[in-house]
N, CA and C of each residue as an Amber inpcrd file, in Angstrom:
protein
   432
   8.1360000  16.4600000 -19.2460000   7.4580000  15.2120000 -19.5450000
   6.1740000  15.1270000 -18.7210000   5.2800000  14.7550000 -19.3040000
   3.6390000  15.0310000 -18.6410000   3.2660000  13.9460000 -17.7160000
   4.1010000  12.3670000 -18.1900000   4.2690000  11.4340000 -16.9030000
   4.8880000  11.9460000 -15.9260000   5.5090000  13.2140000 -15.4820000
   6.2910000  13.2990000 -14.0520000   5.0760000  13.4100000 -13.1160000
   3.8400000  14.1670000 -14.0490000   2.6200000  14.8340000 -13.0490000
   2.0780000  13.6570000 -12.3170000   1.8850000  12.7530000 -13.3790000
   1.2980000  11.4230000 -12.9870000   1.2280000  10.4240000 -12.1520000
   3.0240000  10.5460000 -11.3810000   3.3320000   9.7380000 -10.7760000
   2.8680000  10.0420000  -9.1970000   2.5360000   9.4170000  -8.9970000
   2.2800000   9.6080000  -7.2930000   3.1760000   9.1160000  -5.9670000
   4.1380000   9.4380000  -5.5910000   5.0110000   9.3080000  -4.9510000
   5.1200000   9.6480000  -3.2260000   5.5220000   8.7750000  -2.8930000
   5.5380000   8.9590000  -1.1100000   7.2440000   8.4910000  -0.5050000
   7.6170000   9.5880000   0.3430000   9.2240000   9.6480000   0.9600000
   8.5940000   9.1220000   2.3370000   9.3570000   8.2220000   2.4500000
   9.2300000   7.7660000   3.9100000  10.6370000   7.7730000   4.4430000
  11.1740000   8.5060000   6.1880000  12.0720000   8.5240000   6.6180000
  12.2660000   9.2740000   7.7020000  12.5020000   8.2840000   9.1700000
  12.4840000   9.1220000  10.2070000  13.2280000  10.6810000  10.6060000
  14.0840000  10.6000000   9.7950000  14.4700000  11.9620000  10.0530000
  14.0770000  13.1150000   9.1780000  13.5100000  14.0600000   9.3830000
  12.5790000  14.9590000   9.2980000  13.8100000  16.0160000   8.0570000
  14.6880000  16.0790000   8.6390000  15.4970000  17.1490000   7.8050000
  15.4200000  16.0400000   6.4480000  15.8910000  14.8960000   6.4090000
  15.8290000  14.2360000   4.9630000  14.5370000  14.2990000   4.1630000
  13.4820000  14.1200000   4.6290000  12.0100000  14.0770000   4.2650000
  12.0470000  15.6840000   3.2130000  12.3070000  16.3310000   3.9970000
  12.4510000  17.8880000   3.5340000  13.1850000  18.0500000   2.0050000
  14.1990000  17.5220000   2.4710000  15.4610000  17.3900000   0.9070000
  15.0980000  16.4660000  -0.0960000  14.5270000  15.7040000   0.4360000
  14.1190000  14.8960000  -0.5360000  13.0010000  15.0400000  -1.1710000
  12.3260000  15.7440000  -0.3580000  10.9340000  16.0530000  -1.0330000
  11.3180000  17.5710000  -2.1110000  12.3100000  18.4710000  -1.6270000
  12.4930000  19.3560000  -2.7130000  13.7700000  18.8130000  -4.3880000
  14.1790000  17.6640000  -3.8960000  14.8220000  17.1420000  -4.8420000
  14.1590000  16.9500000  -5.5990000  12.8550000  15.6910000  -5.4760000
  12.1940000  15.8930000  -6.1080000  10.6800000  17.0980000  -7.2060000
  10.5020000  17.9320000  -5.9410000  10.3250000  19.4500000  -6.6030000
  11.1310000  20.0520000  -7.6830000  12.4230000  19.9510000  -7.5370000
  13.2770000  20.5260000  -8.4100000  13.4770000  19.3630000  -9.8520000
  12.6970000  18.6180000  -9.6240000  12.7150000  17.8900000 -10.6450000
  11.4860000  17.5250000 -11.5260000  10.3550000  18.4270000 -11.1510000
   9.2390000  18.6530000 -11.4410000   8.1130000  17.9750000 -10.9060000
   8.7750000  16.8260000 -10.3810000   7.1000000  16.2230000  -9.3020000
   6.2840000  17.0080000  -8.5210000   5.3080000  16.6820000  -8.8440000
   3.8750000  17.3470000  -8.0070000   3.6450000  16.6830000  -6.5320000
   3.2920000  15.5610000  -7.1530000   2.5420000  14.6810000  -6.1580000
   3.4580000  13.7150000  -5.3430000   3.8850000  14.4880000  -3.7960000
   4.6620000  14.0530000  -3.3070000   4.3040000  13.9960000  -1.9090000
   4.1070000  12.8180000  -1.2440000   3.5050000  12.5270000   0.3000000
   4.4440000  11.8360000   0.8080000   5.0340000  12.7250000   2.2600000
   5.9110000  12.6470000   2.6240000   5.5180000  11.6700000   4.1880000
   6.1910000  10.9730000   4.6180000   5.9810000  10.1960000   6.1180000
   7.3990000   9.9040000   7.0930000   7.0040000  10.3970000   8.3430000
   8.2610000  10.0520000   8.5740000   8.3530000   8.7020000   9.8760000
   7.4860000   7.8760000   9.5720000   7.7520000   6.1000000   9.9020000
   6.7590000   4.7470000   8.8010000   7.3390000   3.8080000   8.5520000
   6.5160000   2.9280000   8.0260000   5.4920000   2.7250000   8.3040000
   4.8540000   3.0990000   9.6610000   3.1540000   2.3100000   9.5900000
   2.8370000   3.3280000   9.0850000   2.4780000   4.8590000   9.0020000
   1.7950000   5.2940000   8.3900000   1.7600000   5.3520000   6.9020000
   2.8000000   4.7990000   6.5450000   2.9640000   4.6200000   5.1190000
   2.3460000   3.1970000   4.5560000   2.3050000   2.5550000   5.4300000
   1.4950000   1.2980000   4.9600000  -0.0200000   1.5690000   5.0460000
  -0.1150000   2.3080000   6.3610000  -1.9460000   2.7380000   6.1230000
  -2.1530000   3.4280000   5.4790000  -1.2410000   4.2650000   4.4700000
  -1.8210000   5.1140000   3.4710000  -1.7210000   4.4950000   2.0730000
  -1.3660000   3.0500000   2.0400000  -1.3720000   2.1720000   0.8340000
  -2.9200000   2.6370000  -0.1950000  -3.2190000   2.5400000   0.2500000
  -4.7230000   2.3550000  -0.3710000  -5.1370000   3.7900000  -1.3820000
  -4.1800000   4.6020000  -1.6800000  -4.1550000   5.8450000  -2.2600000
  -3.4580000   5.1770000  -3.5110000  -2.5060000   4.1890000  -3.5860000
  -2.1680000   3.8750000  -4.9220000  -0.3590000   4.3450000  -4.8320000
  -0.0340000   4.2730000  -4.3550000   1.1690000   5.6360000  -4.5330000
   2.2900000   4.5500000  -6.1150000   2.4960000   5.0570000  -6.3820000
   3.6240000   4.6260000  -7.6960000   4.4550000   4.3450000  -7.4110000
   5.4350000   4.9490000  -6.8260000   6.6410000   4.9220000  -6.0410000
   6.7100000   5.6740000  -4.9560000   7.5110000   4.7180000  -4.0830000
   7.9950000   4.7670000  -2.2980000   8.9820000   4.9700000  -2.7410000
   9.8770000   5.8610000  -2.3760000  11.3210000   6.0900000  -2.0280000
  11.3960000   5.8890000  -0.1140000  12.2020000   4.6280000   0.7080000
  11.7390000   3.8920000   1.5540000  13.3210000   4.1900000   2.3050000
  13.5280000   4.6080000   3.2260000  14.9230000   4.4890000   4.1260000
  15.0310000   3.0190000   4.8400000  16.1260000   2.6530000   4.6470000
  16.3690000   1.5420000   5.3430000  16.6820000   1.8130000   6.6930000
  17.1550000   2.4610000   7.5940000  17.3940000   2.5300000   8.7840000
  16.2760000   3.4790000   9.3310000  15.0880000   2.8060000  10.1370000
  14.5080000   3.5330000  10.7450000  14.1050000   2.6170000  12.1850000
  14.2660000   3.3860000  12.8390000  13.8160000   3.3800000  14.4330000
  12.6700000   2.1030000  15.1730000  11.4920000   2.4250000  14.7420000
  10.3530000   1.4740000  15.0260000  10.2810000   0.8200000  14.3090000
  10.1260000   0.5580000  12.5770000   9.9740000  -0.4860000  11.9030000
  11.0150000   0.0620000  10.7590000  11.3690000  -1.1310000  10.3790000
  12.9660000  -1.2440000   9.2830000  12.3730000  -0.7010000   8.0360000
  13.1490000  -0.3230000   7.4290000  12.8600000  -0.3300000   5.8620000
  12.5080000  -1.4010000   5.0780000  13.2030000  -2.3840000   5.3740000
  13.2500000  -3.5920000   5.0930000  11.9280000  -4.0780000   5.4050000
  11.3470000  -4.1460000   6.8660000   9.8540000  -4.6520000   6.6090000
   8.7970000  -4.2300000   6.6560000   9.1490000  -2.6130000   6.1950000
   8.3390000  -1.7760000   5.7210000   8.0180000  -2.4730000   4.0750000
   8.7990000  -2.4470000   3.0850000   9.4850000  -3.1760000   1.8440000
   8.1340000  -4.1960000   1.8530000   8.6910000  -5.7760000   2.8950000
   8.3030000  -6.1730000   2.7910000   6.5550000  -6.5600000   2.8170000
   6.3340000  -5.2550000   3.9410000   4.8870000  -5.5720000   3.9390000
   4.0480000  -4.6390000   2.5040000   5.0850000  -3.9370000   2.0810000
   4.9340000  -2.9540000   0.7640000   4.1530000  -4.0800000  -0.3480000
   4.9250000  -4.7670000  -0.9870000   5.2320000  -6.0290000  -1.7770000
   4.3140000  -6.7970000  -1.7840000   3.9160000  -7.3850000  -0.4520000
   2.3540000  -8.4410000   0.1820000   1.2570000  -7.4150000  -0.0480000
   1.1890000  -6.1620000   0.0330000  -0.0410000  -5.4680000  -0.6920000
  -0.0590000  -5.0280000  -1.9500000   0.9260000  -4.9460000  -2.5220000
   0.6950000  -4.6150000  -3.8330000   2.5530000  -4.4630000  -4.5770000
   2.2880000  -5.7170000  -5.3230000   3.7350000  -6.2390000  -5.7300000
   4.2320000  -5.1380000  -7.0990000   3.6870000  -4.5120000  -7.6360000
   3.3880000  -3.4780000  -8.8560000   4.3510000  -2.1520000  -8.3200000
   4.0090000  -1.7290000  -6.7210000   4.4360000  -0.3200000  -6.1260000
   5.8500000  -0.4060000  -6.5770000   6.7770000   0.4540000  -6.9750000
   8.0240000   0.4500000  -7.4860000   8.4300000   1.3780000  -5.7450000
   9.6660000   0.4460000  -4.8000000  10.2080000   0.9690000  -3.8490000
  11.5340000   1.0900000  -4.0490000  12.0950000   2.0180000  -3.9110000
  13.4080000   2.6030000  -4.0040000  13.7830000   2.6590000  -2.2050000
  15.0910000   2.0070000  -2.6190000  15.4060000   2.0400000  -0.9070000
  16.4850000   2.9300000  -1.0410000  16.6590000   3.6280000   0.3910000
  17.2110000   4.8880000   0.1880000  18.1360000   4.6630000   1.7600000
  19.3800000   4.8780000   1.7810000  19.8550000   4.5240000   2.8200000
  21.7850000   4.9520000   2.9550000  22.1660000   5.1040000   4.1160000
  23.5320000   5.6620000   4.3320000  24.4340000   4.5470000   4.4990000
  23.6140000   3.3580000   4.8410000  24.2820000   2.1080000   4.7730000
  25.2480000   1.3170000   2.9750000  26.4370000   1.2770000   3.5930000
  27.6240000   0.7560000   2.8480000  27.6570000  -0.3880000   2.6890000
  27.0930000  -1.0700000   3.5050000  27.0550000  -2.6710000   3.5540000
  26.2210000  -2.9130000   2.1240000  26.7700000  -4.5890000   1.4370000
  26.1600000  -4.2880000   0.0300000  24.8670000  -5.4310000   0.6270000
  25.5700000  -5.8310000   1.8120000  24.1850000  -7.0150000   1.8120000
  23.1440000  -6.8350000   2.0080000  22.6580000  -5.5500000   2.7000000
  21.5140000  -4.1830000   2.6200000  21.2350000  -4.1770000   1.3060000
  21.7410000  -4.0050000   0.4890000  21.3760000  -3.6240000  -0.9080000
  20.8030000  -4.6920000  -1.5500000  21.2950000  -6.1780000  -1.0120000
  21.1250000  -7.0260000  -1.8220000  19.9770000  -7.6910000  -1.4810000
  19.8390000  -7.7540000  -0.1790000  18.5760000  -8.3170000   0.6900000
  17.2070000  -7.2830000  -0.1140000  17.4640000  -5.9300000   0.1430000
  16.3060000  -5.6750000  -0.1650000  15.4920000  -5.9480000  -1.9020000
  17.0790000  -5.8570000  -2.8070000  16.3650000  -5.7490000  -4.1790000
  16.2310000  -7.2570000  -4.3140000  16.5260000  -8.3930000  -3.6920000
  15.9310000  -9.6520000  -3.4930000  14.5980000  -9.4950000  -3.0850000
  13.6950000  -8.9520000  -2.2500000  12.0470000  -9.0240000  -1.6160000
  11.6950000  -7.6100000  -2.5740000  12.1590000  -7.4620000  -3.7280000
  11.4350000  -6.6770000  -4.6580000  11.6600000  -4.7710000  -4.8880000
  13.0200000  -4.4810000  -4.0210000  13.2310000  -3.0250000  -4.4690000
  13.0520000  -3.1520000  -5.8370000  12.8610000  -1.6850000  -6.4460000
  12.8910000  -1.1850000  -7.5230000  14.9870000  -1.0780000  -7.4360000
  15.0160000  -0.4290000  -6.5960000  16.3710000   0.3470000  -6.7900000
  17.0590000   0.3010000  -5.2590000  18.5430000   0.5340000  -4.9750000
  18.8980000   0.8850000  -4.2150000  19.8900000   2.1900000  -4.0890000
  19.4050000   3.1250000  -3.6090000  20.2040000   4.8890000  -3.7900000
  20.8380000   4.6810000  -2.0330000  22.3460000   5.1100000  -2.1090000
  23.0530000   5.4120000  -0.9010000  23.1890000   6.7700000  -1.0830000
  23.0580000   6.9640000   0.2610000  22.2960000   8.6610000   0.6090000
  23.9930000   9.2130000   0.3650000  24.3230000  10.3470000  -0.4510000
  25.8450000  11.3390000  -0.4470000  25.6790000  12.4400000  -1.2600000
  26.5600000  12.2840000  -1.8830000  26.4200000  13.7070000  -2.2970000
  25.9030000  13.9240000  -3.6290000  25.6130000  12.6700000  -4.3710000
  24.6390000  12.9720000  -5.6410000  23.4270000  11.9050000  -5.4310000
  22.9890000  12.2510000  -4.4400000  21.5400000  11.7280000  -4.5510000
  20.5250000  12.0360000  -5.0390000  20.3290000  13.6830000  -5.1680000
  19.5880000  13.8080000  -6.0880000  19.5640000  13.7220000  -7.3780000
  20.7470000  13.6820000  -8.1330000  20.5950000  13.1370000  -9.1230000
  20.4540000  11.5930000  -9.5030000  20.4980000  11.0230000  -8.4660000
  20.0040000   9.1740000  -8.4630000  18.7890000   9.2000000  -8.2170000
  18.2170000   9.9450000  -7.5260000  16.9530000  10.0240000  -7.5170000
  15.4050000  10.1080000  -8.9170000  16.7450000  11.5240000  -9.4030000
  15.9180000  11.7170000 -10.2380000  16.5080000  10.6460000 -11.9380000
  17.2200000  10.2230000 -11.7390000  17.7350000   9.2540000 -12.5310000
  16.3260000   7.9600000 -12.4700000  16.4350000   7.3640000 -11.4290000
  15.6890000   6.2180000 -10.9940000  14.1250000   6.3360000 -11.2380000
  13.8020000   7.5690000 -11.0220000  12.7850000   7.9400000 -11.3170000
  12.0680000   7.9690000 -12.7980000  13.4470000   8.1850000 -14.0370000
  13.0210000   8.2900000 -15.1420000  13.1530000   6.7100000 -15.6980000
  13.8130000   5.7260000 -14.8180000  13.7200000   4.4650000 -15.2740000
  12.4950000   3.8840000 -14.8640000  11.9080000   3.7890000 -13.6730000
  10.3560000   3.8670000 -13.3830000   9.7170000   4.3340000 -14.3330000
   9.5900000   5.4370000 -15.2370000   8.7310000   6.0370000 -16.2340000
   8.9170000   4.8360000 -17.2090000  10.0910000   4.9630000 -17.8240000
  10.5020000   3.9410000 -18.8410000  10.2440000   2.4660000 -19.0390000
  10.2550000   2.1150000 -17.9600000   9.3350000   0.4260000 -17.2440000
   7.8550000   0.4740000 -17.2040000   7.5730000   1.6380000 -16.8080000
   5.8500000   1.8360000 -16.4750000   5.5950000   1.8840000 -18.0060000
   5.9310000   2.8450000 -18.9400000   5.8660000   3.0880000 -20.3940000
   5.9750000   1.5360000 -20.9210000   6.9490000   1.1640000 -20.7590000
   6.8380000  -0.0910000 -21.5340000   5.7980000  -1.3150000 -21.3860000
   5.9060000  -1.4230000 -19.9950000   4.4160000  -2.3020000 -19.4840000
   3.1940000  -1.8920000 -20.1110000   2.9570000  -0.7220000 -19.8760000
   1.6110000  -0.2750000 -20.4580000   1.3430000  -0.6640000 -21.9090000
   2.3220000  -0.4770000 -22.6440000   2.4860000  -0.5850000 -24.2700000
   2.4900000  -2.1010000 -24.8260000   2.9930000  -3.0010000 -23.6250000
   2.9050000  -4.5710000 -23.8770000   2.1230000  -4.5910000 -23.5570000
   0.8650000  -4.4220000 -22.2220000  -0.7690000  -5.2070000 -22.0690000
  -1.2000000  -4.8370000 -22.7450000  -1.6930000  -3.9480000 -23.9920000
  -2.5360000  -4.0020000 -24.7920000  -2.2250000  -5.4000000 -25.6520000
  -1.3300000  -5.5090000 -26.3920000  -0.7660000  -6.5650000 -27.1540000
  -1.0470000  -7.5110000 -26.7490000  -1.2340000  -7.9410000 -25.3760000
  -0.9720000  -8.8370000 -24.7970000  -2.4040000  -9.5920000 -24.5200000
  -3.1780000  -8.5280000 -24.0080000  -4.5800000  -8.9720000 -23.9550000
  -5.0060000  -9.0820000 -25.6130000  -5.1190000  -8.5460000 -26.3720000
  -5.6120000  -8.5730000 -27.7700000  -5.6940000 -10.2010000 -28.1230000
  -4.3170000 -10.6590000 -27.7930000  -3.6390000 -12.0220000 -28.1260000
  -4.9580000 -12.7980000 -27.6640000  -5.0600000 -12.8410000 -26.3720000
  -5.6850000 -13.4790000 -25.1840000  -7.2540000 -13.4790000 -25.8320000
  -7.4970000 -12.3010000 -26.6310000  -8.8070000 -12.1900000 -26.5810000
  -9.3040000 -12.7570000 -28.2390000  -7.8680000 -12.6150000 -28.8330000
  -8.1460000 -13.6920000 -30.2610000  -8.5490000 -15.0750000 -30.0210000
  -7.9110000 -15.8130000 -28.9800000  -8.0030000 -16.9380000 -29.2240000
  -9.2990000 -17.6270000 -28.5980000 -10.1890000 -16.5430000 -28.0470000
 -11.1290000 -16.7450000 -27.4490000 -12.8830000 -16.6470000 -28.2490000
């Protein structure tokens, strides 16, 4: 699919061995464009590149996933963030897709295939949005 090239994607997550796996999960699933970080501020100062989707760990060290998320959201409410995390607790899950996850993936033993699952529902949402603003503006621009 020629949208996989398209997407521009960034793994954020203090531990370095996950960054790695996750970044070839997604390799093995044909993504190109994959920028990897391993704490939230630099992922917030690299906002300004556009990225499509954050795949975002909730447990990190200096700043949370969570208000990594949140300061995600206050710059640009559009970024699709997938929170990615070993945490069982559902209220983790619930807190974050309340302040705007895309998704929540618990890190085991089929993550990469949630990954790359989640990923093709992002396509499928992005596809559909795109296909309603034309319609949508047209409307806007009849009545004008």
């Amino acid at each position: 699919m020629e949208t996989k090239n398209k997407l521009k994607i960034y793994v954020v997550d203090d531990e370095i061995m996950y960054l790695g796996v996750f970044e070839q999960y997604l390799l093995n699933g044909g993504y190109k464009d994959i920028t990897t970080f391993d704490n939230g501020d630099d992922c917030i100062n690299s906002l300004q590149n556009k990225p499509d989707v954050i795949f975002l760990d909730y447990n990190m060290d200096n700043l949370t996933g969570y208000d990594v998320l949140k300061k995600i959201k206050r710059y640009d409410p559009n970024i699709h963030v997938i929170m990615i995390s070993g945490q069982e607790e559902i209220k983790a899950a619930v807190n974050t897709l309340k302040h705007g996850a895309f998704d929540y993936i618990q890190k085991g033993d089929d993550t990469e295939e949630k990954i790359i699952e989640v990923l093709e529902k992002v396509m499928k949402v992005t596809e559909a949005l795109q296909r309603s603003k034309p319609g949508l503006l047209s409307k806007v621009f009849q009545f004008l």
